[in-house]
C-alpha positions in Angstrom: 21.8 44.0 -14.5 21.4 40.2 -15.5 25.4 39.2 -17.3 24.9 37.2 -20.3 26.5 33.6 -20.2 30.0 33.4 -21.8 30.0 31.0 -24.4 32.0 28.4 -22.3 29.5 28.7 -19.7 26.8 28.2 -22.4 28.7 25.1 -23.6 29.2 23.7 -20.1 25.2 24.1 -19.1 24.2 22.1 -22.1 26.4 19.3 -21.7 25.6 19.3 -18.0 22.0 19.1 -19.3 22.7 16.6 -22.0 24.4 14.5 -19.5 21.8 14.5 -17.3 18.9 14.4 -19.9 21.0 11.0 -20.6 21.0 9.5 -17.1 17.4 9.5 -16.2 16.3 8.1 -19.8 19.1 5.4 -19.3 17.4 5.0 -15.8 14.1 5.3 -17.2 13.6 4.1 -20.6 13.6 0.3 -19.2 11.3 0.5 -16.7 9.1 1.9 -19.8 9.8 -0.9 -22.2 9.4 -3.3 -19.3 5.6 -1.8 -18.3 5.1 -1.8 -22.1 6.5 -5.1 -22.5 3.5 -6.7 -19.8 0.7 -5.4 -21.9 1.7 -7.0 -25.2 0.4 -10.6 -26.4 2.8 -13.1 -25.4 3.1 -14.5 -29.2 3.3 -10.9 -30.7 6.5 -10.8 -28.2 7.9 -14.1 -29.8 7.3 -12.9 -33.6 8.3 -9.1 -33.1 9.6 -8.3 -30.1 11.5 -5.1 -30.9 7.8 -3.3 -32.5 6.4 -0.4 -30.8 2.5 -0.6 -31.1 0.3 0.4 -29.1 -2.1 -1.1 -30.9 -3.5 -5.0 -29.0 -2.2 -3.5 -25.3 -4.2 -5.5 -23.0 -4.2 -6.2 -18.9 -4.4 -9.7 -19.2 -1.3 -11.0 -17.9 -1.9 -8.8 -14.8 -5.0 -10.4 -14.1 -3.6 -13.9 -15.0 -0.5 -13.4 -12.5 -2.6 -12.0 -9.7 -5.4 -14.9 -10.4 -4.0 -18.0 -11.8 -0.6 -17.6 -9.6 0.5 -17.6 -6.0 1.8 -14.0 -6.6 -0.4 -12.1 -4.0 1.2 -14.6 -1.0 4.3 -14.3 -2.2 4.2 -10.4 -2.1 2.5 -10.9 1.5 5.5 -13.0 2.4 8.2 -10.5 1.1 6.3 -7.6 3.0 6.7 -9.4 6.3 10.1 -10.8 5.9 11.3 -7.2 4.5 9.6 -5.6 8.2 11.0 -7.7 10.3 14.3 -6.9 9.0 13.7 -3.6 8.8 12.7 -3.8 13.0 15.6 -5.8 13.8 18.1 -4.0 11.4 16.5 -0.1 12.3 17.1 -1.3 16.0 20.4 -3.2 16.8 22.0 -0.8 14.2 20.4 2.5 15.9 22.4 1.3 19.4 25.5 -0.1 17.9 25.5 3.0 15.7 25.1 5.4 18.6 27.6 3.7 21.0 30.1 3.4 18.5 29.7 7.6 17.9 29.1 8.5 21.5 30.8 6.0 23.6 35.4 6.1 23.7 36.6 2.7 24.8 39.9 0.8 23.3 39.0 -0.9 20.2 36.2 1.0 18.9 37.7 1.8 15.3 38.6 -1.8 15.4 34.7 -2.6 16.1 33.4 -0.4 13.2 36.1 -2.0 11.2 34.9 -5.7 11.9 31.5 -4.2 11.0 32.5 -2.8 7.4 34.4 -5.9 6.8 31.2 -8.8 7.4 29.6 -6.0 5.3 32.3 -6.7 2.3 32.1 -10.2 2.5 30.1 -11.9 -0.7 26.6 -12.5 1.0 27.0 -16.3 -0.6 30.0 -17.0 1.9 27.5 -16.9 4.5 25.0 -18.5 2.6 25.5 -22.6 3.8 26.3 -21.6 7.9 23.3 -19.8 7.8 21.6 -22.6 6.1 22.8 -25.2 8.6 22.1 -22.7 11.5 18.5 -21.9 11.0 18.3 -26.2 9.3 19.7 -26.7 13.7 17.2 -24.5 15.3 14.4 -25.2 12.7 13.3 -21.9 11.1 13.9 -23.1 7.8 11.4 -21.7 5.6 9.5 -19.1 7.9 9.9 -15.4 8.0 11.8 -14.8 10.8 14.1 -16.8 9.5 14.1 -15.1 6.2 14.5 -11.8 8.5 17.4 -12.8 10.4 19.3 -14.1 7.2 18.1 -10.4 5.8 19.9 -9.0 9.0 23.0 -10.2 8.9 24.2 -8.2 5.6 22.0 -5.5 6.2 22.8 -4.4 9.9 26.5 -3.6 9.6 25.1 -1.2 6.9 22.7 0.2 9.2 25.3 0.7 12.1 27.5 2.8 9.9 24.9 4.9 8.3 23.5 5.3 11.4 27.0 6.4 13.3 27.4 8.9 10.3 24.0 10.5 11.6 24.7 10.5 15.0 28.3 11.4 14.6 27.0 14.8 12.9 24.9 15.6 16.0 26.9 17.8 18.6 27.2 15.9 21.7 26.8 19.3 23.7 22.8 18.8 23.1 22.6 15.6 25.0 25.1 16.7 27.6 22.8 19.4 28.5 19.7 17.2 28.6 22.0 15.0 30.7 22.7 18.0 33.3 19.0 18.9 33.6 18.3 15.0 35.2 18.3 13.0 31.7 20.2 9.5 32.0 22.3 8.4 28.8 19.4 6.4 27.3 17.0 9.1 27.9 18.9 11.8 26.2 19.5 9.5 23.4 15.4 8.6 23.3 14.2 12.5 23.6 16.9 14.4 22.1 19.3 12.3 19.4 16.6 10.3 18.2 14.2 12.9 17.2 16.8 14.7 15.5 18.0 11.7 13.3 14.5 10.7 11.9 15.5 11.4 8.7 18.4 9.3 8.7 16.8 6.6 10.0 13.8 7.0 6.6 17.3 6.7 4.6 18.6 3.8 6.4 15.2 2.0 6.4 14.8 2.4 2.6 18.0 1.2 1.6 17.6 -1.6 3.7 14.3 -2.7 2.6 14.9 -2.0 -1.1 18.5 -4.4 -0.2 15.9 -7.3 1.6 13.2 -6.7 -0.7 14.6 -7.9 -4.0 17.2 -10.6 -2.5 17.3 -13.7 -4.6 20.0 -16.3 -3.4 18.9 -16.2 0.0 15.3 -16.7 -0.3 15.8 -19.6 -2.9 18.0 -21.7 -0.4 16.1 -20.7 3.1 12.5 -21.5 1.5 10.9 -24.5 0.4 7.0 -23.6 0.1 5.0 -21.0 -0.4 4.8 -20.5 3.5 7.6 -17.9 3.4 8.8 -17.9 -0.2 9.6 -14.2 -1.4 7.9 -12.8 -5.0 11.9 -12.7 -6.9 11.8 -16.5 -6.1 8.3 -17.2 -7.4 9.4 -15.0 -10.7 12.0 -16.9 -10.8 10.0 -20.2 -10.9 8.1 -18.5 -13.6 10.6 -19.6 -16.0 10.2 -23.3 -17.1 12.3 -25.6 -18.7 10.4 -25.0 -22.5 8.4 -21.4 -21.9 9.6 -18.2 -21.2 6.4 -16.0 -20.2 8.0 -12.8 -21.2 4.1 -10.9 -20.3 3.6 -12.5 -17.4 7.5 -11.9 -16.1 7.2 -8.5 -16.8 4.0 -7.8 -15.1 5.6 -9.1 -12.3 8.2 -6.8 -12.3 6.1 -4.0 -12.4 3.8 -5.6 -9.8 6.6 -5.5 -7.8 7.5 -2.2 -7.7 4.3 -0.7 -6.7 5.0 -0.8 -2.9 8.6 0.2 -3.3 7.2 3.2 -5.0 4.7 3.3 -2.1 7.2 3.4 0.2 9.4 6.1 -1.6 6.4 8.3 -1.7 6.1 8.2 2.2 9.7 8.6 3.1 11.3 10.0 -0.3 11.6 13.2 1.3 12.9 12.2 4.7 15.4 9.7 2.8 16.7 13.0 1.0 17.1 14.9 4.1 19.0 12.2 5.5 21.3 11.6 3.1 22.3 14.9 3.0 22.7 15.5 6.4 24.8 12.3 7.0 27.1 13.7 4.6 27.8 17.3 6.0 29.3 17.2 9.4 29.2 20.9 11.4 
């Protein structure tokens, strides 16, 4: 026999519901108005830029931004930087990340401490010793450059997400790979690894989405189209006496097709992981 909801319980579910119902359309109402917003005329946005018609929607600043504009290389360039920093990231903070859960030596909380502090200091602190570091060995405006400016705020991320994955695995798995002949590395590669995939998905995305729509960093380390990311060349959109509110917007929504690309590969994986790095057995 199905009980009937009390009345409180009714009251609570529908302001659960309401309050959720309000999240995703504060969440999702802009991206709307935004992907609305890049089909209008460009005047029509001027003179009323608050009227919903749908009425004159056109693709034309799409095709203007991927044919009269250097958009398509700056994506390119953003897509390289973001995975190489995704490599370097994904891999120095999968090692530190396991030694710092697996390994006991004097000092180790002080070590993931030194980590979560660089990770609190204002990215813009390191901005101009960064500059003068990659202005003395000359990768100024390239993408590994880019990627190793990428790293340095997005690696002591990675280490601790990654530690809170490995810290949830038992260690009695790889001890017993370690008695049947496996050394320390190859119980890590055959038996931890595998089982942390999905933390790694969740560490990858957040890193990427962190690289991918970095601003300050770009602008300074960049000079040319060479390695210039797409937020800088949006950026640039805006001149001293226009504000192309159409061809901004398209952007935008350019933009986000390969994060949703991405999401759609590893959304799931990126769930499991979160999940699991916050339960520990």
């Amino acid at each position: 026999m199905i009980r009937e909801k009390s009345p409180a319980a009714k009251f609570k579910s529908s302001l659960s519901t309401l309050g959720v119902t309000g999240l995703v359309l504060f969440s999702v109402l802009p991206l709307l108005w935004t992907a609305y917003t890049s089909l209008r005329d460009k005047n029509e946005i001027l003179l009323n830029s608050t009227k919903i018609s749908l009425s004159g929607l056109k693709l034309e600043a799409y095709i203007q931004v991927w044919q009269d504009t250097s958009f398509p290389t700056l994506l390119r360039n953003s897509l390289i930087a973001v995975s190489l920093t995704m490599v370097m990231s994904l891999s120095l903070g999968t090692a530190a990340g396991y030694a710092l859960s697996r390994s006991k030596f004097r000092g180790r909380q002080y070590v993931a401490l030194t980590y979560l502090t660089v990770r609190l200091l204002p990215g813009v602190l390191l901005l101009i010793p960064i500059y003068l570091l990659m202005f003395r060995i000359g990768l100024l405006d390239t993408h590994i450059g880019l990627a190793l400016a990428y790293t340095t705020f997005t690696l002591p991320a990675a280490v601790w997400l990654m530690k809170g994955f490995f810290d949830a695995l038992p260690p009695d798995l790889e001890n017993a790979a370690r008695v049947d002949g496996c050394s320390r590395l190859g119980a890590m590669r055959r038996i931890s690894l595998p089982l942390v995939l999905p933390g790694l998905a969740a560490t990858a995305t957040l890193v990427a989405i962190e690289a991918w729509n970095d601003v300050i960093f770009a602008l300074m380390l960049t000079s040319s189209e060479k390695a210039r990311t797409w937020p800088v060349g949006m950026r640039e959109m805006i001149g001293e006496f226009q504000l192309p509110w159409n061809q901004l917007t398209a952007t935008a929504i350019l933009s986000l097709i390969p994060v949703v690309i991405g999401f759609s590969l590893v959304g799931t994986k990126m769930v499991a992981g979160i999940t699991a790095g916050a339960i520990k057995e």
